[in-house]
N, C-alpha and C positions, 0 to 999 in steps of 0.2 A: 524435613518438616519444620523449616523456621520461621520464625516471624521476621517479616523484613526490619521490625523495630529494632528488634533482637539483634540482626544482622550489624546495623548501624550502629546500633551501641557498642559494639563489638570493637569496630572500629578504630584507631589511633587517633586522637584530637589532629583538626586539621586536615586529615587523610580526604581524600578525592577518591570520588565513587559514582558509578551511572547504570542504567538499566536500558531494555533494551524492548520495545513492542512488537509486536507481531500480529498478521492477521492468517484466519485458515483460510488455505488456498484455496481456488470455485473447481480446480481439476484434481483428479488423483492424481497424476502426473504431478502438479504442483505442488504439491503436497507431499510426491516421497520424496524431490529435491529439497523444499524446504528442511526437511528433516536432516539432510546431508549439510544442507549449508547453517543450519542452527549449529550441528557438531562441530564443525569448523569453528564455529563463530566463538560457542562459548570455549574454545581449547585456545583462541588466538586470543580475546579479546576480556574474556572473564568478565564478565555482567558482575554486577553484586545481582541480581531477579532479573528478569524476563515478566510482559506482561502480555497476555493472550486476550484478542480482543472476542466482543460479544455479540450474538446474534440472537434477537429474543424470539422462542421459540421454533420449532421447525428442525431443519435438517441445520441451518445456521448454528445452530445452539449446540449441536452435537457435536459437528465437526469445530467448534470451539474447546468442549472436553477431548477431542481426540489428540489437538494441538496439545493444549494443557499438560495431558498423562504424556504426548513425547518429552515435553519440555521437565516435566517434575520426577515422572518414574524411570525413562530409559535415557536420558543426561544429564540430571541429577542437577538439573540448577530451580533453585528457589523461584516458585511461580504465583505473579497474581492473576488472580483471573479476571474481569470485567466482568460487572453483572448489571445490565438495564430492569429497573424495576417498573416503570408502566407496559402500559401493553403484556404484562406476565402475571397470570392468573400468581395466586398465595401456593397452588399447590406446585405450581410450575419452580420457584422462586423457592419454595423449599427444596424440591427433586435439585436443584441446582446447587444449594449447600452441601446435601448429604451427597454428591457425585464431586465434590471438589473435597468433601472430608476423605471419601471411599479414595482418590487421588492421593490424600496427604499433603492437599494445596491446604496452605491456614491463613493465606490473603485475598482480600478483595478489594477491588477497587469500587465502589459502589456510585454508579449512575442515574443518573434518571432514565436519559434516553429522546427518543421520541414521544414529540405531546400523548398526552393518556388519552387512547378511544376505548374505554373500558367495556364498553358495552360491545361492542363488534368483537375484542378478543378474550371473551371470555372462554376459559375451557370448557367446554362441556359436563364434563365429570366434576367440574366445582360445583358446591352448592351456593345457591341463592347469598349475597352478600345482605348482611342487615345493613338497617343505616349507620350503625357507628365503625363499621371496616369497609363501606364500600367507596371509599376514598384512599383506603389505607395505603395504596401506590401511588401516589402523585407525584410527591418530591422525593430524591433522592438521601432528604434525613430520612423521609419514611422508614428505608430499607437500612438505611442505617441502624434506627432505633429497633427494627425490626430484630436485625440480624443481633444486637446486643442482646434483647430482650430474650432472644429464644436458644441463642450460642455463646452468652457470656463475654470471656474474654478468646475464646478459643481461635478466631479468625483478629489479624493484623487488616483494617478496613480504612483505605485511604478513598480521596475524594477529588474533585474537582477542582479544581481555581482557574479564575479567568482574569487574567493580567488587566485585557481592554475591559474586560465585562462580558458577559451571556450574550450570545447577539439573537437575541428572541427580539426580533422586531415588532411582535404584537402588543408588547410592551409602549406604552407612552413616550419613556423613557428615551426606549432604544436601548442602546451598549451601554454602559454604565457601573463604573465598577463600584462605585457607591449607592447603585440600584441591590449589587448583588453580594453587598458584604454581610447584612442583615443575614441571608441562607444559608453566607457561607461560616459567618458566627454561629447557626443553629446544626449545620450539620459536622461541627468541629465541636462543640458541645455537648451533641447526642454520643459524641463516641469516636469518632474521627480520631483514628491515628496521625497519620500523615496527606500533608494534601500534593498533590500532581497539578501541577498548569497546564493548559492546553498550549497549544504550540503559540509561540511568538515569536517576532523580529524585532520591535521597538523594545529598544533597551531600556529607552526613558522609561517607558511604561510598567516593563517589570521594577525596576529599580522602586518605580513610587508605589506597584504592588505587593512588595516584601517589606518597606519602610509602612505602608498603611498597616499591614499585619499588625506588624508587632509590637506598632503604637497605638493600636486600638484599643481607644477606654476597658471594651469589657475582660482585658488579658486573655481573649481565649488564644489568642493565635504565639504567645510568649515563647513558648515554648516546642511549637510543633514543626516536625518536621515540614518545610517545604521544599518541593523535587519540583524544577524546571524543565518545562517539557520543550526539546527544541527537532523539529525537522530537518533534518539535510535535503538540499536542494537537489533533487535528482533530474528535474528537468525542467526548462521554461514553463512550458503550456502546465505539466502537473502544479508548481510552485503556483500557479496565477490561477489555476482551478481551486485549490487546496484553500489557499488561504481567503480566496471567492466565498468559499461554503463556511472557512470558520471565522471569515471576520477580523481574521487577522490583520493588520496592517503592516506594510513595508515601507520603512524609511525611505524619502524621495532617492536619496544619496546611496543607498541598497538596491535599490533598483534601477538607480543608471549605470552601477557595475552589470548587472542580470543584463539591461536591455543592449548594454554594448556587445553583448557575445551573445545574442539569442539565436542567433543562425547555428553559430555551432554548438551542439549538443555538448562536446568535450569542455570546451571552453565554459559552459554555463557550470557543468556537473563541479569544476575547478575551482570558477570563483565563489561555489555554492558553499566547498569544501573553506576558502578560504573566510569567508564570511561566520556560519557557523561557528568554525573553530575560532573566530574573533570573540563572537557572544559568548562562549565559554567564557575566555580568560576576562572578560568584563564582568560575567556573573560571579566568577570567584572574587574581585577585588568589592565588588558590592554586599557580598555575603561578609571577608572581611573586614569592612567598615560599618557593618549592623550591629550597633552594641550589644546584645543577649547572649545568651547561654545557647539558645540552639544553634543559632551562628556559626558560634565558635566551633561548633565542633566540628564533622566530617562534610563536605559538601558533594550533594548529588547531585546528577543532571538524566534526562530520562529524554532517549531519543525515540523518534519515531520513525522507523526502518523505513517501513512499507515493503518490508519484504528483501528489499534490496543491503547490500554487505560493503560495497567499497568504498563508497563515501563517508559510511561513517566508522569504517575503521582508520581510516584515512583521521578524519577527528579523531577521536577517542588519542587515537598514536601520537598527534601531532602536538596535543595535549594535555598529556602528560597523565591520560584518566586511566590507562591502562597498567592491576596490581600490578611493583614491582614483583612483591612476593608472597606468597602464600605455604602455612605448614606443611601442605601435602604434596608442595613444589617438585618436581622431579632434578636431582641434582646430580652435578656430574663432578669429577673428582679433579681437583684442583690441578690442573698440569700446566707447568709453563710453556705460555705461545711464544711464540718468533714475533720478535720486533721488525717492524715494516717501516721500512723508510726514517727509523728512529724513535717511532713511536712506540711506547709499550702500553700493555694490556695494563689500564690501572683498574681494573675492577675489584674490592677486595673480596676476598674468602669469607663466607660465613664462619662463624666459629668453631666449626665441625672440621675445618679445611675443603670444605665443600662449594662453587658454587654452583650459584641458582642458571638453570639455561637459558632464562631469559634478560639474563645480565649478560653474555654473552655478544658479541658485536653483531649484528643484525646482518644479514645477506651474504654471507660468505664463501666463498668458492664451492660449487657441488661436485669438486673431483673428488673427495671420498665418499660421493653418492653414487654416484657413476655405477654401472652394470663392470665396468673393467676399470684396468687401470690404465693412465695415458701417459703418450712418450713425452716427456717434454724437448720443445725446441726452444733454439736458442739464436737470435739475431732477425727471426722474421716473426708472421703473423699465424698463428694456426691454421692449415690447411685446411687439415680433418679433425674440430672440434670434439668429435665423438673419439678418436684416438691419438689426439695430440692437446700439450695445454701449454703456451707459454710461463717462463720461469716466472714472471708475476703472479701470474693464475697458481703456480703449484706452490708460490710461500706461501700463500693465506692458509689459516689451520681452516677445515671443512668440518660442518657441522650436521650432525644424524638428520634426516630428511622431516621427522616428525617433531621439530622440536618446536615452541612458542612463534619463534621469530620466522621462521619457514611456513608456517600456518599462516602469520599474520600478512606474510607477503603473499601468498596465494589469495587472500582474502581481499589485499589490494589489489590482484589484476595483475600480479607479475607475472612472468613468463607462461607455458603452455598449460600448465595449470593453474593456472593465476585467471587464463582466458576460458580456459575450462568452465572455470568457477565460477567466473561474472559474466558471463556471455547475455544473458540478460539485464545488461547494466543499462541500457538506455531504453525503457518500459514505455508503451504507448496507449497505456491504459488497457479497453477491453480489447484491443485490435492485436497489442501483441500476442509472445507465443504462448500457448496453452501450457507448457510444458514451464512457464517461468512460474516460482514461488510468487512474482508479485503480479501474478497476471488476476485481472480483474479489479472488480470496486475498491478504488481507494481504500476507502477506512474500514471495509472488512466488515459492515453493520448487516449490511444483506437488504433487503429491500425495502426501499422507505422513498418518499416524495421528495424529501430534506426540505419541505416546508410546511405550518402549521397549517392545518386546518381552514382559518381565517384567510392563511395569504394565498391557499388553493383556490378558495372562494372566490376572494377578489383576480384573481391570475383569469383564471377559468370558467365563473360560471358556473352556470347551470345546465349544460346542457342536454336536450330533449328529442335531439335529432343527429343521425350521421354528418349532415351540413354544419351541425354548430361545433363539429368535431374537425372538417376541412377547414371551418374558419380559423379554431386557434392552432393549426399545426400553421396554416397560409400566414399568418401575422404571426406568427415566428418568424419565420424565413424571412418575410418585412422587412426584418428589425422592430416590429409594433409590439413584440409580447415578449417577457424577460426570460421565460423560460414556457417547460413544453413537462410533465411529469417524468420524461425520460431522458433529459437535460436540463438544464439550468446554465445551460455557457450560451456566450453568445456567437455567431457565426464565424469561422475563420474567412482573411480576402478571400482564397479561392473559388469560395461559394459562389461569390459572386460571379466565375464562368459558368454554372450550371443551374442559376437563382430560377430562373424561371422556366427549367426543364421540372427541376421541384416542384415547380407551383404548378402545374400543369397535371403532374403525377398527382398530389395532397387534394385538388379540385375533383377530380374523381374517384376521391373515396380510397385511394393508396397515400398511408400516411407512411410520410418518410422517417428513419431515426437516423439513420445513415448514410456519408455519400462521399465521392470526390471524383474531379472529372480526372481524366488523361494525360499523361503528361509524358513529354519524348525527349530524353537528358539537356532538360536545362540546366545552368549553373546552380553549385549549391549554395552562392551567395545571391541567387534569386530573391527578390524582394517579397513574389507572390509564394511561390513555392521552395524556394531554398532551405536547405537545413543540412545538419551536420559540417564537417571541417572543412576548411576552403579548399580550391582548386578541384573541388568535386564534379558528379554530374549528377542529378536527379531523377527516377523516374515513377511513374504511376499507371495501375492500370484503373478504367474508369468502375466503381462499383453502386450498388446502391442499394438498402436495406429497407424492405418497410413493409408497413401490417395490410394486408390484402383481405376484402372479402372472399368467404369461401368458394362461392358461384364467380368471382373473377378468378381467382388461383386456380381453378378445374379448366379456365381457360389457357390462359397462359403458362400453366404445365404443359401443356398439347404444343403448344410453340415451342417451347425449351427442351423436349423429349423427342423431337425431328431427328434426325440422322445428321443433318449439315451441322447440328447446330452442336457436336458433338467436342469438337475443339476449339468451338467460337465463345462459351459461356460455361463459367461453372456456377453452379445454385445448388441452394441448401433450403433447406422449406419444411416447417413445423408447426404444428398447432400444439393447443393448450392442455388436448389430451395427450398428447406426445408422439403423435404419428408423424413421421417424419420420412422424408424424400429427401435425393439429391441426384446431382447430375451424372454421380458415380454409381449409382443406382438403376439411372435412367439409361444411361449406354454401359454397359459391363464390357469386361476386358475379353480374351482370347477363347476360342472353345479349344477345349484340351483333347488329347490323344480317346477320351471317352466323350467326348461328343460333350461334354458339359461346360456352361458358360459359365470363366469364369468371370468372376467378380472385380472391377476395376478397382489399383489400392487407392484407398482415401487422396484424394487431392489435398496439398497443403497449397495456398495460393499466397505470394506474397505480393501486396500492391501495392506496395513502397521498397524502395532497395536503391541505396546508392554506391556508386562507386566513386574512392577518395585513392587521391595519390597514397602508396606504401600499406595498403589497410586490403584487408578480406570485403570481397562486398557488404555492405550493411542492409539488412533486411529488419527494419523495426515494424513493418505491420504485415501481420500474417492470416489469412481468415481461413479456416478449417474448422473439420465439423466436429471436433471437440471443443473448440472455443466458442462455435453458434449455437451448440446444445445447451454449453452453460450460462451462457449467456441468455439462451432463450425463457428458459425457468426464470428470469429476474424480469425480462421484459413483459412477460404474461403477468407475473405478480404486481405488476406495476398497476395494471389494470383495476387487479383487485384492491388496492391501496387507496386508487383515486375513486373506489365505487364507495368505501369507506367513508370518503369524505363527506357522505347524503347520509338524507334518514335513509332507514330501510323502507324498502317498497314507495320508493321514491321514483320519479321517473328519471331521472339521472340514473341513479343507482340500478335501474332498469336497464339502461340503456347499455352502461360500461360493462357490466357481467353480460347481456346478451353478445356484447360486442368479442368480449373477452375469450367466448364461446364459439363463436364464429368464426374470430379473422385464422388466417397466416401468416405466423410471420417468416419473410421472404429475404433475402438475399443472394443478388446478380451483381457476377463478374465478367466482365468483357476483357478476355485475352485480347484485343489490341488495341494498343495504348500508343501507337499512331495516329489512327482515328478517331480522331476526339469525339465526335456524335455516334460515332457505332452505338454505344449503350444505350441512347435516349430515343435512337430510331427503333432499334427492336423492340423495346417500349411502350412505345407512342403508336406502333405499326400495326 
């Protein structure tokens, strides 16, 4: 139950410290992995805190305290928790203290969140707000002064910082870091412990947001801790989403490292690794050349996972953030190792004659791991590696299978539990598998437009009719409209083989979210479709996702529910009330010895998978009907977000909840992925 102040203070002048975010998984499945690979993580990597991100309200909100209590009561690492204060009723906003006290969490990071529609998410069970508290959630001092106000000093309550500036666009301004020093003076004021940046690349930028801190006239920021929040680059298209949404910028000269290896995934994840771990050792030479007192002393850095483990143990390791040592270290008894090749072990002894295991030489032979013992040979190569070990192999002393340095390397992706463990390292958003910790929405907030009110406005309208709904899905596809409420990126080339099979679909009232055409092993240094390591092959099958009126889906269920059409398509299909269909539904499997039908097992479909010289196939998009259920609940809510954006009993807001009500939403797979039009024919037919 510490305060992360506490924690820090604690610390040695100097000493190198980092933390570690998380978001709750959209699956159970995700979610009891993450739980495995958090154990990992904190035994290899020791966080000083872990931070659990926040979902306002709902089933979001829950499974944020369920992350929480894994992370604070059953592995015992120090947790803050994320708490968005608009959009969350005062009683909502209290239950949420008293269930991080009932935890034993005594941090917070306090948010604003998404613009305030206070009127639409009012609880019900609250009472009527007078005029001098019905504002009282706006800004993120609010909750601040809130939580001092009513919990003392009991909660450790850090905050925000934005290197470039807020990218609230509604603003005059724009980005502006001198737009947002004013809030971020009052919310360091109100009570603010420590502040947290959002993710950046531009080094200049932080360098002149830590030197503007702590030269600012009013002394608030003199003394406060700041935590620099930095992302690992886990993949091109995420890094170039990511930093899309938060405004981030990347250096020209950073991104023509990224763009030189974007085909292959390894290669990006590498120089991601490389990069990152650069801005570290630049943020510690800037932290010490800042003349103050908070400077000086311990310096943190605070990654943002996204769920995923190898890359940024990979950092962490490579520099230098991971404790050497800690009181509760597990230690092993001084014995002297065999010199190798001349070299000796100089690691010293603790003063007990003890040392530390993770002072210990990293990777070491696993023959005293082994299930037996092995023969050693002498003048060739091992035969039978399970019962044989060359004299090299058998000097190295062997090290207990559970120790720091054996953790840490499984953590990177070494050997068969190394792959075990990251088998989910190359994530493809909502497409990957259901079963990864990082499957799903990026930043873990749960359903939101990710733009304000105003730029929905202007994006979209008003619209009063099904047509004004094919028009802006049709001017997406365009290129005419920047986004759609269920994206905000702009189209990849290969749309462009199937642009106007889409438009075709969206023109009749089938609005698309989803799609890609067919593809039959082209090179993975494909221009249009290549990806992952060279000398590969590519392939795809054609699929395509989208909201269907009800009286069309009673149709074209009857099509997809044929007998032929039994191994030619698989589809998943759901509405808002949660009635759901699929193809494995629609033809079941064998009738048994009792005449009863059985039940075909779930389809997993993957419609991307490459094969690379030396590598397992790679399968990074999977569509199954545990990743379409969870996903379906975000996509329907999406509805009800953009019905938000009207007055009530508005004919917009008529429109989107009747619609919301109505549609299906649908997804088709066409198993042959020779045929590049099979999908658009069955279709269109």
């Amino acid at each position: 139950m510490e305060r992360i102040t506490d924690k820090i203070a604690a610390l040695p002048e100097g000493a190198n410290y980092f933390s570690l975010e998380f978001f709750p998984p959209k699956t159970a499945m995700g979610f009891s992995n993450l739980r495995d690979r958090l154990d990992r993580m904190s035994r290899a990597l020791r966080p000083l805190f872990v931070n659990v991100t926040w979902g306002a309200g709902g089933s979001t909100a829950q499974k944020s305290l369920e992350l929480a209590e894994i992370c604070q009561r059953e592995l015992g690492l120090t947790t803050c928790l994320h708490l968005t204060c608009t959009n969350m009723s005062r009683r909502l906003i209290d239950k949420a203290l008293e269930d991080a006290k009932a935890l034993g969490i005594r941090n917070i990071l306090a948010l604003r969140g998404d613009p305030p529609r206070r009127a639409e998410y009012r609880d019900a069970n609250d009472p009527d707000p007078s005029e001098d508290d019905e504002d009282e959630f706006v800004w993120a001092v609010d909750l601040v002064r809130y939580i001092r106000k009513n919990h003392g000093d009991y909660f450790c309550i850090g905050v925000a910082g934005y290197p470039e500036g807020h990218a609230d666009e509604s603003h005059p301004l724009g980005q502006s870091l001198a737009h947002d020093l004013p809030y971020l003076v009052d919310k360091t004021q109100a009570g603010a412990d420590f502040i947290m940046t959002q993710l950046f690349f531009d080094i200049a930028a932080y360098e002149e947001f830590e030197k503007t801190l702590r030269q600012h006239p009013s002394g608030a920021f003199k003394d406060i801790i700041i935590i620099p929040g930095l992302m690992p680059i886990q993949s091109y298209q995420m890094i170039k989403r990511t930093t899309k949404l938060s405004h981030a910028r990347i250096p020209d000269a950073m991104m023509a490292r990224l763009d030189a290896v974007k085909g292959d995934d390894e290669k990006v994840k590498a120089v991601g690794v490389d990069i990152v771990s650069e801005l570290v050792e630049q943020i510690k030479e800037i932290k010490s050349r800042t003349a103050v007192t908070a400077s000086a002393g311990p310096k943190g850095f605070h990654f943002y996972t996204l769920n995923l483990e190898k890359a940024v143990s990979f950092i962490v390791e490579r520099t230098d953030l991971i404790p050497t040592s800690t009181p509760d270290e597990q230690l092993l008894p001084d014995i002297p190792s065999l010199q190798i090749n001349g070299a000796a072990d100089s690691t010293p002894a603790t003063p007990t004659g003890l040392r530390p295991l993770q002072d210990l030489s990293r990777r070491q032979s696993s023959v005293g791991s082994d299930p037996r013992n092995r023969v050693i040979v002498l003048g060739r190569p091992a035969s039978y590696p399970d019962y044989e070990a060359t004299a090299l192999e058998a000097s190295v002393p062997a090290e207990p299978v559970n120790t720091r340095a054996n953790t840490l390397a499984i953590s990177e992706g070494e050997g068969v539990l190394g792959r075990e463990a990251t088998w989910d390292d190359f994530p493809n958003g909502r497409w990957g598998d259901a079963r990864s910790p990082a499957y799903g929405q990026i930043d873990g907030y749960g359903v939101s437009l990710h733009v304000t009110v105003a730029q929905a406005l202007q994006l979209w309208g008003s619209p009063e009719a099904g047509a004004d709904i094919n028009d802006i899905f049709i001017r997406h596809l365009r290129g005419q409209l920047a986004a759609i409420p269920w994206s905000e990126e702009s189209f990849n080339p290969e749309t462009d083989m199937i642009r106007e099979q889409l438009v075709g679909l969206n023109s009749k009232g089938w609005w698309t979210l989803a799609s890609q055409p067919a593809v039959n092993g082209l090179r993975s240094s494909d221009a249009t479709f290549g990806w992952g390591p060279a000398n590969g092959f590519v392939f795809q099958k054609a699929f395509v996702e989208f909201f269907v009126p009800g009286r069309d889906w009673r149709v074209l269920e009857e099509k997809l529910k044929k007998a032929e059409m039994s191994d030619v398509v698989c589809y998943f299909a759901t509405n808002m009330a949660g009635d759901f269909t699929s193809s494995d539904l629609a033809h079941p499997g064998q009738v048994d010895a009792a005449g009863k039908v059985t039940a075909r097992e779930a389809s997993t479909n993957a419609v991307t998978w490459g094969v690379f010289p030396g590598k397992e196939i790679v399968t990074p998009t999977i569509i199954e009907e545990v990743s379409f259920r969870a996903w379906s609940e975000e996509a329907f809510g999406i509805w009800g977000e953009w019905a938000k954006v009207y007055e009530r009993g508005s004919v917009s807001e008529g429109l989107l909840e009747g619609l919301r009500r109505d549609l299906w939403l649908v997804n088709v797979i066409h198993h042959d992925f020779v045929e590049g039009d099979a999908l658009w024919d069955l279709l269109r037919g």
